[in-house]
DOLONU-297228 format. One record per residue (C-alpha): z, x negated, y negated; residue in three letters. Coordinates in pm, whole numbers. Example, Ala and Ser with C-alpha at 12.3 -4.5 7.8 and 13.67 -1.06 7.14 Angstrom:
! DOLONU-297228
up  east  north  aa
780  -1230  450  Ala
714  -1367  106  Ser
***
This chain:
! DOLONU-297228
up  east  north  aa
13189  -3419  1407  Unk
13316  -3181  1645  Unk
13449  -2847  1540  Unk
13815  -2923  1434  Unk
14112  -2717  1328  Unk
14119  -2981  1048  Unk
13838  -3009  743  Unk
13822  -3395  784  Unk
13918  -3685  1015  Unk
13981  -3912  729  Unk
14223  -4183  789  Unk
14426  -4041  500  Unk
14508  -3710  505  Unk
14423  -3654  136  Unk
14079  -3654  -24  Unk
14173  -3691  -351  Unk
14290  -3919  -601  Unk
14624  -3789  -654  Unk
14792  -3736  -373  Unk
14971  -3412  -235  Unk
15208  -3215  -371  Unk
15535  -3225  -289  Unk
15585  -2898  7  Unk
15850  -2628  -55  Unk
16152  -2670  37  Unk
16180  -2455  307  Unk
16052  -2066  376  Unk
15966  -1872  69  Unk
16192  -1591  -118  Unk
16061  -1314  54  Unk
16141  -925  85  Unk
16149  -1001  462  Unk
16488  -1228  416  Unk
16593  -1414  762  Unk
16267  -1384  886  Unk
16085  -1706  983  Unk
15799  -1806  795  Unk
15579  -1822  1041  Unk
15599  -1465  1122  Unk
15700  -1316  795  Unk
15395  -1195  603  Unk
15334  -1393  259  Unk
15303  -1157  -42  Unk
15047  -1310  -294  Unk
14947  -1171  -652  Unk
14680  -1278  -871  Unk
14690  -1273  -1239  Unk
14388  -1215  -1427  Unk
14063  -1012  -1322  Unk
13791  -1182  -1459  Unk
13508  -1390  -1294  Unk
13751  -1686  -1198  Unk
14068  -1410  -1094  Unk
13801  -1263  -875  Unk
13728  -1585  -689  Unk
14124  -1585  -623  Unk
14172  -1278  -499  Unk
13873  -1303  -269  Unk
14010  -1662  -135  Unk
14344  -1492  -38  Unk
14165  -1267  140  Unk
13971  -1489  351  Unk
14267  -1792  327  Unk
14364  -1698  715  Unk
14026  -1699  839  Unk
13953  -2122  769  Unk
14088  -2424  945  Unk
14346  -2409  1191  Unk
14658  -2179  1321  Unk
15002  -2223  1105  Unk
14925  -1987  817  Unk
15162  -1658  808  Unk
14969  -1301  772  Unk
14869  -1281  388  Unk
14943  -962  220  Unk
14719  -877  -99  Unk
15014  -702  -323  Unk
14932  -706  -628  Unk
14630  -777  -906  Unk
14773  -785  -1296  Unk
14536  -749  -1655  Unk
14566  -593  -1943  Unk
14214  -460  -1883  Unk
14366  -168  -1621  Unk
13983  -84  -1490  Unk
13887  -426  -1423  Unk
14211  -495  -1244  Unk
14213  -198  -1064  Unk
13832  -270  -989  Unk
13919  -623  -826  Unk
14263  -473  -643  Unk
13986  -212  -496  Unk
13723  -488  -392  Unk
13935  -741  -238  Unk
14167  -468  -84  Unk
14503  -568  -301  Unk
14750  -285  -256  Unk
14791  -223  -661  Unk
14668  -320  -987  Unk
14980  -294  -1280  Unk
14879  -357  -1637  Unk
15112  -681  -1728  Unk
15223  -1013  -1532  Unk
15558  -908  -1659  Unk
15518  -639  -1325  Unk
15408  -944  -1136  Unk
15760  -1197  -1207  Unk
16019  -862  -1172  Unk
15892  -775  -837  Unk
16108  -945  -531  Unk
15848  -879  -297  Unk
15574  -1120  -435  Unk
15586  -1491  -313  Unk
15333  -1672  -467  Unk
15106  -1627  -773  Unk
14791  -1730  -919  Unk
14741  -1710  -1278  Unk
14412  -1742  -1389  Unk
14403  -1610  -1800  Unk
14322  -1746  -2091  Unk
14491  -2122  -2074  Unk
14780  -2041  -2348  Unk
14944  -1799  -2184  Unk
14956  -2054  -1896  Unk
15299  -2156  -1977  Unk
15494  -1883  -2032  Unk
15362  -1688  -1717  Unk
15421  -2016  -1507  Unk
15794  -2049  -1676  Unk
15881  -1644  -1601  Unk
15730  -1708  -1222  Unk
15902  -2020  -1148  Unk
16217  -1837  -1259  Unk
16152  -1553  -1046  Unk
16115  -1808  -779  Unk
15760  -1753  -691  Unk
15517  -2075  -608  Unk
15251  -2087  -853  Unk
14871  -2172  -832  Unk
14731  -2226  -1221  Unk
14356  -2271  -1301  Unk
14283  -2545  -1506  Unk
14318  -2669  -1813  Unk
14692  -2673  -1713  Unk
14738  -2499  -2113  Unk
14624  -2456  -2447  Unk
14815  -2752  -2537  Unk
14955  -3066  -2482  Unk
15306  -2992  -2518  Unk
15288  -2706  -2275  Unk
15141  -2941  -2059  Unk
15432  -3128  -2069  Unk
15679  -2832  -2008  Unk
15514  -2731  -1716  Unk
15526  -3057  -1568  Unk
15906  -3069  -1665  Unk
15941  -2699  -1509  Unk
15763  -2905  -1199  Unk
16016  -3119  -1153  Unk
16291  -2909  -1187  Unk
16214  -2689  -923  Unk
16084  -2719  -506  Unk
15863  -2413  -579  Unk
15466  -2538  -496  Unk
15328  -2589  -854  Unk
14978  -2670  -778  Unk
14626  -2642  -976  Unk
14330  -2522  -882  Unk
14006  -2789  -889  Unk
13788  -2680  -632  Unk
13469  -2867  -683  Unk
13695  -3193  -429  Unk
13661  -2939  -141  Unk
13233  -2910  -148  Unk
13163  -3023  185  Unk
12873  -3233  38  Unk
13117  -3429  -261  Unk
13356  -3498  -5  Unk
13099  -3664  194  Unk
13012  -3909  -116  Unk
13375  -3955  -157  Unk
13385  -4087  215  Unk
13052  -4308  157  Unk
13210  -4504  -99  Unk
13549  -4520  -3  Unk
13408  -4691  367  Unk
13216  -4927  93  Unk
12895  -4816  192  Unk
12753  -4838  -110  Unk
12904  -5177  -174  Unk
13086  -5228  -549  Unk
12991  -4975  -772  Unk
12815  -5102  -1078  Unk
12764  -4702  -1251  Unk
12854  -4352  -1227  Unk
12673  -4062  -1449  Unk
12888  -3746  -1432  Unk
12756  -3459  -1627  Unk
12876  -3065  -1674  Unk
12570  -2864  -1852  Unk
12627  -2490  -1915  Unk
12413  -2262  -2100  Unk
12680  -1982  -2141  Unk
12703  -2055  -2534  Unk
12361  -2135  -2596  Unk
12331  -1793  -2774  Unk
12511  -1775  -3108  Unk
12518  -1449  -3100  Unk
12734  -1418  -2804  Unk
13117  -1315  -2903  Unk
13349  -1517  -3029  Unk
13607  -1540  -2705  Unk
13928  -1757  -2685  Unk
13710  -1969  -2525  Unk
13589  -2076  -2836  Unk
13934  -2133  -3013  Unk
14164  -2387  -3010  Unk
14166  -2757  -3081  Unk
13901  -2993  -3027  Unk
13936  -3058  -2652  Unk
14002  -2781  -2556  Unk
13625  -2598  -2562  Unk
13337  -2748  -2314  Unk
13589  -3016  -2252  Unk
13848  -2851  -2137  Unk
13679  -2573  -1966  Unk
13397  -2744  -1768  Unk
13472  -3154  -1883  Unk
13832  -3112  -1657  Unk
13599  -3050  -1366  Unk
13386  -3326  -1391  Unk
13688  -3601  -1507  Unk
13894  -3473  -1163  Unk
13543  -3499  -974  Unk
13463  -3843  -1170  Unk
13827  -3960  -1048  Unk
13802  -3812  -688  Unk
13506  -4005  -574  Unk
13559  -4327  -772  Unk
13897  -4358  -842  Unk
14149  -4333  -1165  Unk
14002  -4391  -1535  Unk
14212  -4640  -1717  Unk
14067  -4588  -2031  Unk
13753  -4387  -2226  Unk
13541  -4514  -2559  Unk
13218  -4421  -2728  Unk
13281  -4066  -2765  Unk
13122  -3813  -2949  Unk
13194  -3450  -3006  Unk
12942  -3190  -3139  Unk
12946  -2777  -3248  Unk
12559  -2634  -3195  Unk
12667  -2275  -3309  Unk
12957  -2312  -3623  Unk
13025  -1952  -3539  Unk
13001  -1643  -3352  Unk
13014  -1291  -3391  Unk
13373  -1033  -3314  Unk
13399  -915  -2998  Unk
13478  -528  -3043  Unk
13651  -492  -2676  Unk
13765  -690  -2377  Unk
13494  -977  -2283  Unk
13487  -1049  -1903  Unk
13371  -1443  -1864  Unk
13094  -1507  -2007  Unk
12920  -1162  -1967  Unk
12771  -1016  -2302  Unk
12962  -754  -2493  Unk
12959  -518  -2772  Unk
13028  -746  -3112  Unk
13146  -674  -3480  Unk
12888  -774  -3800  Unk
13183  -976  -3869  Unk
13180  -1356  -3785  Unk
13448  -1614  -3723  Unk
13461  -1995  -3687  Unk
13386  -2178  -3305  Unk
13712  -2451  -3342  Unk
13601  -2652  -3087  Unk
13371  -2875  -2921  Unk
13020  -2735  -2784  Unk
12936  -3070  -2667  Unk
13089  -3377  -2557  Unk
12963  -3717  -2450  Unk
13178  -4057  -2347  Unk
13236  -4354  -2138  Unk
13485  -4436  -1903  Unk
13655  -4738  -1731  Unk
13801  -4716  -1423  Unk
14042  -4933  -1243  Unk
13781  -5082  -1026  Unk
13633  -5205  -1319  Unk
13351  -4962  -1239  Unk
13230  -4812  -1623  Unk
13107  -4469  -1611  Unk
12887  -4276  -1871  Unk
12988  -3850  -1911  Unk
12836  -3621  -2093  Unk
12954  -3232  -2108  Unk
12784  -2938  -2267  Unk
12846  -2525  -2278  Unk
12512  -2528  -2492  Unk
12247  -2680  -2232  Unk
11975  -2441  -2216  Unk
11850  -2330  -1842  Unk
12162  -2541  -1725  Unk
12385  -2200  -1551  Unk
12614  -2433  -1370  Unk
12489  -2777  -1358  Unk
12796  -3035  -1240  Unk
12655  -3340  -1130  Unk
12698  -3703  -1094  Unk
12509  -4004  -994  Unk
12697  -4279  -812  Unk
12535  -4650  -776  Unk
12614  -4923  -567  Unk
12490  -5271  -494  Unk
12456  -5110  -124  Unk
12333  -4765  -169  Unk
12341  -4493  -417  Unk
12434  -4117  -366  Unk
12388  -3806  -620  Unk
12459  -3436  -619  Unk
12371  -3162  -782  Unk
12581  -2825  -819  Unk
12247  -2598  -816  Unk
12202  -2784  -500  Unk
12567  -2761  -309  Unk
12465  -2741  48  Unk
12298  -3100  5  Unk
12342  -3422  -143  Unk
12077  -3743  -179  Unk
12225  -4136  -64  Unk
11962  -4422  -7  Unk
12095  -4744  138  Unk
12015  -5043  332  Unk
11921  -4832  616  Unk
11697  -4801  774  Unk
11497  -5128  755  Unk
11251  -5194  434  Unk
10963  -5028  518  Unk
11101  -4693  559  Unk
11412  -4678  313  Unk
11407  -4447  46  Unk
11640  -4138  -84  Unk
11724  -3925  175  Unk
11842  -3520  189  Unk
12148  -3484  351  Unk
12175  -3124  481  Unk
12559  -2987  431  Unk
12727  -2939  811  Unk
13026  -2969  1059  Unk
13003  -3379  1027  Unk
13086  -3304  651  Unk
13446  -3275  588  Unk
13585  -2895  523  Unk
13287  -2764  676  Unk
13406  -2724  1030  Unk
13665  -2509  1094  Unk
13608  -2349  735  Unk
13242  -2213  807  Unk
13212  -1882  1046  Unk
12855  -1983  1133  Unk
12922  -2372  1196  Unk
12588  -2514  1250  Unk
12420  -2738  942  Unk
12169  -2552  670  Unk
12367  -2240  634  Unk
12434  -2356  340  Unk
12790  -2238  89  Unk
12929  -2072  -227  Unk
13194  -2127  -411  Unk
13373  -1857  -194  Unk
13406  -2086  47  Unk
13569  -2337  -213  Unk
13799  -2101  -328  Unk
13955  -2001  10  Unk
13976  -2371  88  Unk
14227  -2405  -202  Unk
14387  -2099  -126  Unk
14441  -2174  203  Unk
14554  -2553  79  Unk
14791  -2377  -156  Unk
14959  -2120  115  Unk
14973  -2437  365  Unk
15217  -2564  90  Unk
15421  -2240  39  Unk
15435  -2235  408  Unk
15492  -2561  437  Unk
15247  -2550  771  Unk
15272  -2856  1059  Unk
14909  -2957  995  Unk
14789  -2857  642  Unk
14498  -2923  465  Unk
14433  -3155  199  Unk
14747  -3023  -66  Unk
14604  -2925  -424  Unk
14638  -3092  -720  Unk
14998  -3116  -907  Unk
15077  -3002  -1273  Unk
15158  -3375  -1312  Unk
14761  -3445  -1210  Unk
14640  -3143  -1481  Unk
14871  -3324  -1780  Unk
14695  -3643  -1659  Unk
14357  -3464  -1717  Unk
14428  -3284  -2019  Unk
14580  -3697  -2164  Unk
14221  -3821  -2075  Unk
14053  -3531  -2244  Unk
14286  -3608  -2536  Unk
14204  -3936  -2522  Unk
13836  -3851  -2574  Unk
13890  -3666  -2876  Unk
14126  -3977  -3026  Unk
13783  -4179  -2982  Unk
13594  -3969  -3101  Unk
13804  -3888  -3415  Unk
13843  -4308  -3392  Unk
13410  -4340  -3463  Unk
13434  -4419  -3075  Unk
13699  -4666  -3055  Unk
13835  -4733  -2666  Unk
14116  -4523  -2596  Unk
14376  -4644  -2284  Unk
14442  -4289  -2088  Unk
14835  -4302  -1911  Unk
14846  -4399  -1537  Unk
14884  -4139  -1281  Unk
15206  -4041  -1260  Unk
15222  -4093  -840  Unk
14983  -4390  -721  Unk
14657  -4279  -671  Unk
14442  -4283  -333  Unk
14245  -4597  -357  Unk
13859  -4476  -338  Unk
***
């Protein structure tokens, strides 16, 4: 493919199962009042400095450097956390003008337009209810919240408002898992007859590491909800929406952990107590899922996979062709098919490059084998995010809505109501807009 202003020349504009989010309704509230959007610069704050608030604040940095012209000049304002030095830290890195200790600073000041909040997932809510109010657009990592009922509310707060309420699943913009999405949704690899997804972490192999919110809450919301919403959303982006889920199983490998004496920053070790406390939910997860096609699909999740740092993946099998990727592997992906003839078929490496989607136009060094991060990821949904705010003429693919999170945090609920069921099928709800047929 030719080097493009736009990441992909699909024949719908959205990769995705869901489809876009609604745009604002017109220019932002901005300081700059009566200036057009296009010229007016968009003021952007980030909430939370950890490992994921990082990858935020970097994206809106480099969110005016992808894809094509449209985008307003981006200024960094302001980095929030309770943890001053780390905020200040990440303000300093990423070249934010300030670092304030609350996101109460954030919502009071006029001059911010849009937000990302990327904390621990019950204080989703509230900080996405006091931004909305303040009439700021607002980018929220996933799990949508610590609960289903939030969940809800914020999709109520959704519709009640034309603010951009979007959420942030980055692994649909990997050049190389787009490119499987576009293999099967041409039918290249004929019907699908199975799909293996699979999220293995190691980050709570060691059951000595702290005992972080991470590890409290209901059952759902531990490797599910952290690293299973990934996979589901992935799961659903190449084949299409689950209509229901059965056979699961949930497991705890380490009962509990030790106090964390300070701040914990990801999953980086820290200083701990001699006193321990209870992990409340799920270390491991495994289920299967039925899709609308028909297609069934086994999934298995883990935070307690030893010598697994990152490991998405999935496995996708035709009658045609089969294709497979692995997230230690991003800048490739492996498809065999009926070409070429018999004698010389067999899996194939497919080298990440400009004919992938998102790669041209969002790579400065265009050319295949250079391979990608999840920088690049990040400032693809940044700049997917700001398209929205600014409501751009030719945007990117739009992210994901709080209406598609709930629908991912129901399936992950529905998962847990097999489970607790000794693996009974489970019906999941429908998407609430009709999905993008894959």
């Amino acid at each position: 493919m030719a080097a493009t202003a736009h990441p992909t020349p699909h024949p719908t504009p959205h990769p995705g199962p869901h489809p876009p989010a609604r745009p604002a309704a017109g220019p932002v509230a901005s300081s700059l009042k009566g200036t057009p959007m296009s010229s007016a610069p968009l003021s952007v704050a980030v909430i939370g400095a950890g490992m994921a608030g990082r990858s935020h604040a970097a994206a809106y940095r480099l969110a005016t450097t992808v894809f094509g012209p449209g985008l307003p000049p981006v200024r960094l304002a302001t980095i929030a956390d309770a943890n001053v030095a780390l905020g200040q830290d990440a303000a300093r890195r990423y070249g934010f003008e300030q670092a304030v200790a609350s996101w109460e600073e954030v919502a009071a000041d006029p001059s911010i337009d849009a937000v990302s909040i990327v904390v621990g997932n019950h204080l989703h809510r509230p900080i996405a209810e006091a931004m909305v109010a303040a009439g700021k657009h607002v980018l929220c990592e996933k799990p949508l919240a610590g609960s289903l009922a939030d969940a809800r509310a914020m999709v109520e707060l959704e519709r009640s408002t034309d603010l951009v309420t979007a959420v942030g699943y980055t692994y649909r913009r990997w050049p190389a898992i787009a490119a499987i999405r576009e293999h099967v949704r041409a039918g290249e690899l004929g019907d699908l007859s199975l799909l293996s997804g699979r999220y293995w972490a190691d980050y709570a192999c060691d059951p000595d590491g702290p005992l972080t919110w991470r590890f409290q809450g209901p059952l759902g919301s531990g490797a599910l909800g952290d690293i299973g919403s990934h996979v589901i959303d992935t799961a659903e982006y190449v084949a299409g929406p689950l209509v229901s889920v059965a056979g699961a199983s949930l497991s705890i490998q380490n009962a509990d952990r030790p106090l964390p004496l300070g701040a914990v920053v990801g999953h980086a070790k820290a200083p701990v107590s001699d006193e321990r406390g209870p992990v409340e939910n799920e270390d491991t997860a495994i289920f299967t899922g039925r899709f609308a096609s028909g297609l069934v699909g086994t999934f298995s999740v883990s935070r307690t996979a030893f010598g697994m740092p990152n490991g998405l993946g999935f496995d996708v099998v035709g009658v045609r062709g089969r294709a497979a990727y692995d997230q230690h592997r991003p800048a490739e992906y492996l498809i065999d098919d009926t070409q070429p003839e018999a004698r010389s078929r067999g899996v194939r490496q497919v080298i990440a490059g400009p004919q992938m989607p998102y790669f041209a136009g969002g790579m400065p060094m265009e050319a295949a084998g250079v391979g990608g991060s999840n920088t690049e990821t990040f400032t693809y949904q940044a700049r997917a995010f700001l398209d929205q705010v600014a409501d751009v003429a030719d945007p990117i693919p739009a992210c994901a809505t709080f209406a598609d999170a709930l629908r991912t945090m129901e399936i992950i609920q529905a998962v847990v109501d097999s489970a607790r069921g000794g693996g009974v099928a489970v019906e999941v709800p429908a998407p609430a807009t009709a999905a993008v047929p894959a």
